[in-house]
N, C-alpha and C positions, 0 to 999 in steps of 0.2 A: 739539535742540542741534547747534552746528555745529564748525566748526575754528574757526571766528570768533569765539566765543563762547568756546570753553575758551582761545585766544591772549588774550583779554581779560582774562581772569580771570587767567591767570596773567602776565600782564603782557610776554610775547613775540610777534612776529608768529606768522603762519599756517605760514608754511618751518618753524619751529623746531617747532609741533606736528606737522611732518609729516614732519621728519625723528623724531621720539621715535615716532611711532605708527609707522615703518615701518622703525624700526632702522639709521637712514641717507636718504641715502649720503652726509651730513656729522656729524661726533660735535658731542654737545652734551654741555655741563656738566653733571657730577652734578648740583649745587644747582639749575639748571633742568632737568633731566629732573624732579627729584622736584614741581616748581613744576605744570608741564603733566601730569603723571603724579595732581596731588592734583587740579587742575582738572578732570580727566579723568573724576573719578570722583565729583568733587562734583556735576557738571553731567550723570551719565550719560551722557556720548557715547560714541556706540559706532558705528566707523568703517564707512562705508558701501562693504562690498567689492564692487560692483557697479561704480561709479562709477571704485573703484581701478584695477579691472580694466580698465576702459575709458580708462585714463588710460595707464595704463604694458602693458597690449598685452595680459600675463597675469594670472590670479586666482590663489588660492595654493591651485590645484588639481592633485594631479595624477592622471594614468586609470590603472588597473591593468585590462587585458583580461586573463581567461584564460579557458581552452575547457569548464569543467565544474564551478558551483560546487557542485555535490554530492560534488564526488569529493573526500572527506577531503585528499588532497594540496595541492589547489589551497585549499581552505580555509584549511590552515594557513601556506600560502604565503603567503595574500590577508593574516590578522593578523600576521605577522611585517614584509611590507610598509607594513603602515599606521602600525607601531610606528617605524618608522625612519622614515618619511614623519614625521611628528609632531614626532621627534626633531629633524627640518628646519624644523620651523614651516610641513607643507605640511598637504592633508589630502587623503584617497583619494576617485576615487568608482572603485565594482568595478564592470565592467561582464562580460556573459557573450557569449564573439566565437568560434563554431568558424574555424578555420585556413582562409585564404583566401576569408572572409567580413568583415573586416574596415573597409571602405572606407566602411559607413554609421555603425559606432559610432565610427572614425575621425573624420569630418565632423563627427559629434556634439560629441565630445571637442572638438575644435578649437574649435566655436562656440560652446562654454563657456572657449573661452581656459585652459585647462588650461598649466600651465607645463611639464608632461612628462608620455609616454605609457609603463609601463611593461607590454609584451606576454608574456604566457608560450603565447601560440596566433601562427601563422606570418601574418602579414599579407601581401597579393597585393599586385603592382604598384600596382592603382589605391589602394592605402592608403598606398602609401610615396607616391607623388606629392603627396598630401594633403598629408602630410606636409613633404614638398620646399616643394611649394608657400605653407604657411602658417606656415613654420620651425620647428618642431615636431621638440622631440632625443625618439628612440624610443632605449629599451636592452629588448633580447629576454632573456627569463629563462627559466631553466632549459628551453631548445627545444635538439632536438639538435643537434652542430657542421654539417651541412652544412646546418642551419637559421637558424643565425645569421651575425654579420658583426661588426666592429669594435662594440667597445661589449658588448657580449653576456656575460650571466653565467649558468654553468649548471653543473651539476654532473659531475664525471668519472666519467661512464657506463663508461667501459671500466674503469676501477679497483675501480667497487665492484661491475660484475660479477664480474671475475678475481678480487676478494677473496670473496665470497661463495661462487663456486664451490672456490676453491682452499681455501674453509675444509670446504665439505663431502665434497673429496679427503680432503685431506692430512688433516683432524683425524679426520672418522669413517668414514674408508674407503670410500666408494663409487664405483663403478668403472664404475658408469652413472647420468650424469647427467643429465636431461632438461630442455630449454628452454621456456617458455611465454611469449612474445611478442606485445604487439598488431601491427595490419597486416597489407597482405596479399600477395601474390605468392610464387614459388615461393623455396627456404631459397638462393639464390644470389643471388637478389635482396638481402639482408639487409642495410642500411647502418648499424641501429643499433648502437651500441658498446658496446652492451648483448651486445648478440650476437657480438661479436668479443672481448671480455671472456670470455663464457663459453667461448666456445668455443678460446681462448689455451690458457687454465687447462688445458681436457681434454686438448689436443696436446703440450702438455707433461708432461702425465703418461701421456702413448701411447695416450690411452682415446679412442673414438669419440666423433666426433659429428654423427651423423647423426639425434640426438631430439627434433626440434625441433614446436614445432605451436605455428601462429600462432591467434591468438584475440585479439578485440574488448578494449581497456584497458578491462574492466568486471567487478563481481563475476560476472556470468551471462557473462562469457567464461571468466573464469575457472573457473566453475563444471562448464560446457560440456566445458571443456578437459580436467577428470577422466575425465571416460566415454572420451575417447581418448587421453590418457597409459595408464588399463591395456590398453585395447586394442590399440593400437599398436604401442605397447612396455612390453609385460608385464614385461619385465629389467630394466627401471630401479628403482629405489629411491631416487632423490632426484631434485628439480626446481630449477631455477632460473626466477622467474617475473620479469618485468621490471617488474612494478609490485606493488604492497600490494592494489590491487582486483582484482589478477588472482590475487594468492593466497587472498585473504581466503574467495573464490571457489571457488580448488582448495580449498580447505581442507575447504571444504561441500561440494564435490563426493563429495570421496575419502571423506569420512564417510559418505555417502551409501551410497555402492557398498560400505561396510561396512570400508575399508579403516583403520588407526592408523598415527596421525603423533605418533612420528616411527616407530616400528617400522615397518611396513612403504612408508611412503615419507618421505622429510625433506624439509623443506621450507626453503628461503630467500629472499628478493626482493630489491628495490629501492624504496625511497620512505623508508623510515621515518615514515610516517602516524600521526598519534596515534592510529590505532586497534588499529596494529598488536599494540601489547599486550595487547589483552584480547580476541583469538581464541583458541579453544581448540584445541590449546595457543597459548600468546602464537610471533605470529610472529619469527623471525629475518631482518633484515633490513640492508641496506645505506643506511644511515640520510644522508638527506640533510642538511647543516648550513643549515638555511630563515633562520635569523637571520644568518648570515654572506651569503648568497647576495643576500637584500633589503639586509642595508646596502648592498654594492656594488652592486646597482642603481639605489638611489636614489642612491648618490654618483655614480654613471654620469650622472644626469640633468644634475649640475649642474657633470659637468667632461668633455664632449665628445671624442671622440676617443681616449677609452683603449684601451686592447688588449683583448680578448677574455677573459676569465676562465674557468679550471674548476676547483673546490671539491670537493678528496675527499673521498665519503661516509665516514661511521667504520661497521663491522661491528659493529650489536645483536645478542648471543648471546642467544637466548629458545630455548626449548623445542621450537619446532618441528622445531629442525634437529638435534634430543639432547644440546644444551647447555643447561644448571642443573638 
């Protein structure tokens, strides 16, 4: 069956089925929408998006790259994406792109005519060019501020550090806080606002902070990370850990080495992961809003040029940190 064929039957030309089938970009009458809409379905047609695609430039695709689909985080980023994709009449496809390897699934992306590219992993020059070159709107999601640019939506790293740690100040008194960060180089290096978050919090309460220890965004960094938070600094009693895989991580570490959380260390993070709940104990964490953060991405695709966005996380009270 063609356009030809349901225009016949319902007794309008080919324009009129094609603006109903594609929602525009001229309104038709109710009484013939419903005319092509009963044709439509009498005759089985079913519009051939390949050909569309090749007619008007784009498919009603768009890309979602990010760096890690096993890492609970990005997973639940990727469904809350696709959910608002949907919402748009678009549909996803997830592709897996570590940070400045992007230039071949880039190329991909394009030559499926994708209508927008949404990245939460750093794309290199030769991917923005692609980009430039085959008009293609990119919006960067939740990557950090000196990793983003106009368009760009991501979560306020430095807030729901400073909230996380000032909760494990100010509510259960600890006076030594310790950092667990991915990346590498020495703690002056440090550009994330994760870490300028945490580390706010403690100068304002006059407490040190020099407890920092970088490790891998991974459970086994995390995990890693325990055998040198007691060694290191044996004085500390709580951690601030920059992601959910890196606690989830500590969590197993410090059990390991025989240690109780929250008694002898408390624990809080950043992500808000669906998995975070059901470690033992359920993690405390600085819960990122994934369904606010994806609408505005996606509306990012389809209105060019907006200003930069960041989405304060809200502070989950669980048990790891001596709260419920």
């Amino acid at each position: 069956m063609t356009r030809d064929d349901v225009a016949r039957l319902a007794g309008v030309s080919v324009a009129v089925v094609s603006y109903v089938v594609n929602n525009g970009p001229r309104p038709v009458a109710e009484a013939t929408r419903a005319r092509v809409l009963d044709a439509i379905d009498r005759l089985g047609y079913r519009p051939n998006a390949a050909a569309r695609s090749l007619t008007t430039g784009r498919s009603d695709l768009v890309g979602l790259i990010v760096p890690d689909v096993g890492n609970p985080y990005f997973a639940a980023l990727a469904q809350a994406v696709e959910t608002e994709a949907r919402a748009r009449g678009v549909n996803l496809v997830l592709v897996q792109g570590r940070a400045g390897q992007l230039a071949p699934l880039v190329e991909s992306l394009s030559g499926h005519l994708v209508a927008g590219i949404i990245t939460a992993a750093v794309p290199e020059a030769a991917a923005e060019e692609i980009l430039r070159r085959d008009g293609i709107a990119m919006v960067r999601l939740s990557l950090a501020p000196s990793e983003t640019g106009d368009g760009a939506v991501l979560p306020d790293f430095y807030s729901g550090a400073l909230d996380a740690t000032r909760h494990l100040i100010e509510v259960h008194g600890h006076r030594r806080v310790a950092l667990v960060l991915g990346g590498e180089g020495p703690v002056g290096g440090l550009t994330d606002d994760r870490f300028r978050g945490w580390r706010d919090a403690l100068a304002a309460a006059g407490l040190p902070t020099d407890a920092v220890i970088r490790a891998p965004w991974s459970l086994a960094g995390g995990r890693d990370a325990a055998t040198r938070l007691v060694t290191d600094f044996p004085d500390c009693t709580a951690v601030f850990a920059g992601s959910d895989q890196q606690a989830i991580g500590l969590i197993s570490g410090l059990h390991g080495l025989g240690r109780s959380i929250p008694a002898d260390m408390a624990i809080a993070s950043f992500d808000g992961s669906p998995e975070a709940k059901f470690t033992v104990p359920p993690l405390t964490t600085a819960g990122v809003p994934m369904a606010v953060l994806a609408r505005a991405a996606v509306e990012g695709l389809f209105a060019p040029g907006r200003p930069a966005e960041a989405f304060r996380p809200d502070l989950v009270l669980r048990s790891s940190c001596g709260c419920l």
